[in-house]
N, C-alpha and C positions, 0 to 999 in steps of 0.2 A: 835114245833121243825122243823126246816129247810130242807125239801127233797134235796135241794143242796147238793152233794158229792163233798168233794174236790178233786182237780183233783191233779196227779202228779206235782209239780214246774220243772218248763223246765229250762234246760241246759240254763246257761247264752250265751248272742249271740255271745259272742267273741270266746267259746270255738266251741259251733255247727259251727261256720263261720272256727275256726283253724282244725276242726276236715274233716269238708269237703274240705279246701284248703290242708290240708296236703293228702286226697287220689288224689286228682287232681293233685299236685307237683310228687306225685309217679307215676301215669298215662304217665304224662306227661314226666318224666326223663327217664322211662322203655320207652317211644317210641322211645324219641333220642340216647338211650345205642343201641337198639335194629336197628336202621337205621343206627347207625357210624356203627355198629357191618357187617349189611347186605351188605353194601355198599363196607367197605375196609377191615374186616376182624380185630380180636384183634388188630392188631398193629395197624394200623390204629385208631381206639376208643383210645388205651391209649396214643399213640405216638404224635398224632396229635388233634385228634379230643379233647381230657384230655385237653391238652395245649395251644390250642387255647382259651377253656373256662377260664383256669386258667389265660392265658394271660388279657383277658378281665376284669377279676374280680375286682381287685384294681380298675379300674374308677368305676366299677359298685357301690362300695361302696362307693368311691368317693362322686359319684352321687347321693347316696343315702342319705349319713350324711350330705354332705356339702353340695349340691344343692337341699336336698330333693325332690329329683325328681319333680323341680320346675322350671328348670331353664333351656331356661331363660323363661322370664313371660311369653312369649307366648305359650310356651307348660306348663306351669302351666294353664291356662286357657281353653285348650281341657279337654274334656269330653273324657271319658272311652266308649270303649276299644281304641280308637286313641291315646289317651297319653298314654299306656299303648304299643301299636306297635313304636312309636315315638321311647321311650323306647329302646325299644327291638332293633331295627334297629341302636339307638348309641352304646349299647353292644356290637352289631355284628362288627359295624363301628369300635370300640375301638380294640375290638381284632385283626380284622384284618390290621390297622393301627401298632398296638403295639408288635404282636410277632413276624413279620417280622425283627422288629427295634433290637430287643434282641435278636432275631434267629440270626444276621448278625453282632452284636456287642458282644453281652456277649458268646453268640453258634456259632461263629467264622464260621456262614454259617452252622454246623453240628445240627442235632435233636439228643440230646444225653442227658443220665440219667445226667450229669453233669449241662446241662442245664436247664433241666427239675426240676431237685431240686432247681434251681435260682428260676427259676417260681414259684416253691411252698411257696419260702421264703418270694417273695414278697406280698404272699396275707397276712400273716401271720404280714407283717413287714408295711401293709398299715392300718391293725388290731388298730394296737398299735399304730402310729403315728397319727391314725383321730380319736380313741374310746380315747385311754389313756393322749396322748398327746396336744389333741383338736387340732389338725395340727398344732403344734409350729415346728420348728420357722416361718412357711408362715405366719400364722396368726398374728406374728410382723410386717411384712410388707406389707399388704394390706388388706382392708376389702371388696376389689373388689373379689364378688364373683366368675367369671371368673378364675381370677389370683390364688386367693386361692387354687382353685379346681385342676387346672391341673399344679400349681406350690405344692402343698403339693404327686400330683401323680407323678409329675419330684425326687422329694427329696424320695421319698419313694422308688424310682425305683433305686436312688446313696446311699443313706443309705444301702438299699439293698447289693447292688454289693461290698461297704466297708466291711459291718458284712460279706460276702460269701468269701471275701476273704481274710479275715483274721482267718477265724476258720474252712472253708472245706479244706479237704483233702482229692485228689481222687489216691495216687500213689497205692493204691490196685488191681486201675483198670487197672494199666498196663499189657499188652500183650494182652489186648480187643481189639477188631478192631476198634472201636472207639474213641481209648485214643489218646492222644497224649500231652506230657510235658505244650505245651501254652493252649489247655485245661482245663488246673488241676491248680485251685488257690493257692492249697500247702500251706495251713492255718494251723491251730494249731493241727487239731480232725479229726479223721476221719470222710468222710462225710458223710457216713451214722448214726452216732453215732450225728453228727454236725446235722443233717436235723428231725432226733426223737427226741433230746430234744427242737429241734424249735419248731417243732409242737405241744409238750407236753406245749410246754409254748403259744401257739396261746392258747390253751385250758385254760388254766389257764384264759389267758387275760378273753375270752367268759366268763368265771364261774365269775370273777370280774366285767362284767358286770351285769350279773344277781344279783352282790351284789350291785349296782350301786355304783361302785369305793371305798364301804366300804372296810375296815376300812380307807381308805387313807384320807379321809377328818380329820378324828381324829387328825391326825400329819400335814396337811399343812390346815390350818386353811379356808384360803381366796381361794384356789385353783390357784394358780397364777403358771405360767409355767414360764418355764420346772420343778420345783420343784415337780409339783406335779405327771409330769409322770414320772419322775427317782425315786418317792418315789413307784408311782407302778409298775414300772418296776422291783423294786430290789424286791419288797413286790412277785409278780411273778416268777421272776427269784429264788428266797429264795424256794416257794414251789413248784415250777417244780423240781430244784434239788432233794427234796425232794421225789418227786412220782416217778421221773425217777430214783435216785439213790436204793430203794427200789424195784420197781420193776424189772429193770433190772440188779442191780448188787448183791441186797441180794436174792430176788427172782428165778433170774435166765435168767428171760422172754429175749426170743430174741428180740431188738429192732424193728423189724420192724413191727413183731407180736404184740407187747405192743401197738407201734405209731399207728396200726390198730384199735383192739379192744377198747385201751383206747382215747387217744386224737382224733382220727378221729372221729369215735363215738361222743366224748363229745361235741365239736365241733357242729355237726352235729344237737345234741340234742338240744344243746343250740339253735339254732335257731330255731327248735318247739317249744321249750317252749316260747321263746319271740317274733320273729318274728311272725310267724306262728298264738301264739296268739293274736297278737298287742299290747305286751308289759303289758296286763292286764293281769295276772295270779299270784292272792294272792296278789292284788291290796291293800288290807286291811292291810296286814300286815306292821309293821316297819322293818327293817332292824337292824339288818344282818336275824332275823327268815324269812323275803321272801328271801333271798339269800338261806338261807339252805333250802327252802322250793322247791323254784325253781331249787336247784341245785339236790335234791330229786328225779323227776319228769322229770329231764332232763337225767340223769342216768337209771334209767329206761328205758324210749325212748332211749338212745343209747343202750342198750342190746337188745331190740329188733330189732332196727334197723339192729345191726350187723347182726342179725340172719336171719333178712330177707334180707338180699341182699348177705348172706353167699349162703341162701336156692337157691337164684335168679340167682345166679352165672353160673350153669350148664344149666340152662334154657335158658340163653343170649346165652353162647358160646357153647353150644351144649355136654359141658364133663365137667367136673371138672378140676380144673386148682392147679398142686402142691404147697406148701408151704415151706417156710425158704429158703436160699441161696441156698440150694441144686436144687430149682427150680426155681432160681433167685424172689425171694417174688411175681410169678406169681399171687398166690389168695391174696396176701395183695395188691399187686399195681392196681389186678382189681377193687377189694371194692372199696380202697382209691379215684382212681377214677371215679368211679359210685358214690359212696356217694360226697365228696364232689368236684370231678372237673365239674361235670355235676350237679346232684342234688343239687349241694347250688346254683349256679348262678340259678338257676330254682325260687328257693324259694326265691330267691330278686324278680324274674321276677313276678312272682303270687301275693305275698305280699306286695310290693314295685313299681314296674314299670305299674302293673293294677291294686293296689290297692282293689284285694280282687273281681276284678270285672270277670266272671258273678255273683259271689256266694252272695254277696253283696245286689245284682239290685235284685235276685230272692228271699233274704229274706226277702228285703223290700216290693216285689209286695204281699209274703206273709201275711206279717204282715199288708199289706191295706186291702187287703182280707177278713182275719181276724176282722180287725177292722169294716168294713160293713158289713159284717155278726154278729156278736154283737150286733147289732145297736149303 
């Protein structure tokens, strides 16, 4: 009989590699909360420093579905960490190109909550036109990856400002020092009511991703566009209604409370679970059981999350920050902010722009290691 003892079976690499990039993504987002925070104080972190990231994001996605942080060949071809600063340095370049451009066109020159929800819509509304829509209509008119790229970020940024101005509505905010009539798009819905079920349906979108677009291929057979993103658009828009109409109207939940806990969060989650992991988690499974599985697991991670960056909250700013209208959603708009106007660009940057690198290079020197010692 065999003295060999089996030994524990180790963590598949994808999860040990997502489990060590997600405490790094956290390191890394608590140093930048905590430098906008040292440097200009709360307002400053949400007001500027938020929107700046959030301005940048759409390319960043961009850049990442459609140019898979490849392009053009020449910086596909660098080695890590240099493609990975490349990266990082066209994010910065993007944002600071791009919020000027909307600070001075859409923000009529003003940094105001009105503007600020433009910005949020358009990560939400770049979401859905490059994951749902595989960037139609650009993608009818050129297969030049250039033009695609920054012509599907142009339409996403007019789609944009169309949806915002036909369904926000800021006359609430009248008598604010920062309102004013040209301001206020004077859309259908109020816009805080208009900007929580956006985001309840960014969430959605994510959660349809982890089902990889199930069930919609069921109904448009070939996947041929736009049929197939209006089919998951409505299939989206059907159960956000749903979770928003429940939650905040039979439930009770204050909207921005809900848009916190629930869709920011989920949001949030969703990109642990897939990014984070590299798309392998429950690899095995068929669909929709990995959609429910992932969607499982991603839930989870957003209740923790919450909790910890609820816990992390007085620790940034030095006190605890009030809630609901009464304290204009001070501790919701700072989460929403830490988690994802700072923390998601993060987790493109780690996963996406350096590809996993150091964490990567030192599993692999591991596993050499390893391997010569074995003989």
């Amino acid at each position: 009989m065999s003295d060999v003892q089996s030994s524990p079976q180790a963590l598949p690499g994808f999860i040990q590699t997502g489990v060590l990039a997600t405490i790094l993504v956290l390191m890394i987002a608590g140093l930048l909360i905590a430098t906008f925070i040292r440097l200009g104080g709360l307002a400053f972190f949400i007001d500027w420093a938020g929107t700046f990231f959030m301005c940048a994001t759409p390319f960043q996605i961009m850049m990442a579905v459609v140019w898979e942080n490849r392009f053009p060949d020449r910086l596909g071809r660098l080695e890590q960490p240099c493609r990975g600063l490349v990266l990082t340095a066209m994010f910065v370049l993007a944002g600071a190109i791009i919020m000027p451009v909307l600070l001075f066109t859409v923000g009529q020159g003003v940094l105001t909550p009105i503007f600020v929800h433009y910005v949020i819509q358009s990560v939400g509304i770049s979401l859905l036109v490059i994951i749902v829509f595989g960037c139609w209509p650009v993608s009818k008119m050129t297969d030049n990856k250039l033009l695609l790229g920054l012509g599907t970020l142009c339409y996403c940024y007019l789609l944009n400002f169309v949806i915002f101005k036909a369904f926000y509505n800021y006359d609430f905010f009248s008598g604010a020092p920062f309102y004013s009539p040209g301001l206020d798009p004077n859309g259908l819905f109020n816009g805080i009511t208009a900007l929580t079920f956006a985001v309840t349906a960014v969430a959605l979108v994510m959660v349809l991703a982890m089902f990889e677009m199930w069930p919609v291929p069921l109904f448009v057979k070939n996947g041929s566009q736009p049929l197939f993103g209006l089919v998951g658009t409505l299939l989206v828009l059907l159960v956000t209604a749903l979770f928003y109409g429940t939650s905040v109207f039979a439930l009770g939940m204050e909207p921005m409370d809900f848009m916190v806990r629930g869709p920011v969060c989920v949001i949030f989650g969703a990109f642990l679970v897939d990014n984070l992991m590299q798309f392998q988690l429950f690899a095995r499974l068929k669909q929709p059981l990995k959609g429910f599985a992932k969607t499982g697991v991603c839930l989870i991670g957003a209740v923790v999350m919450y909790h910890l960056y609820a816990l992390a909250l007085p620790l940034f700013v030095g006190h605890p920050l009030g809630a609901g209208p009464e304290a204009n959603y001070a501790q919701e708009i700072w989460i929403a902010t830490a988690m994802l106007g700072i923390t998601f660009p993060v987790i493109n940057i780690v996963a996406g722009a350096f590809d996993f690198w150091p964490i990567k290079r030192s599993q692999t020197i591991e596993a050499q290691v390893a391997i010569v010692e074995n003989g």
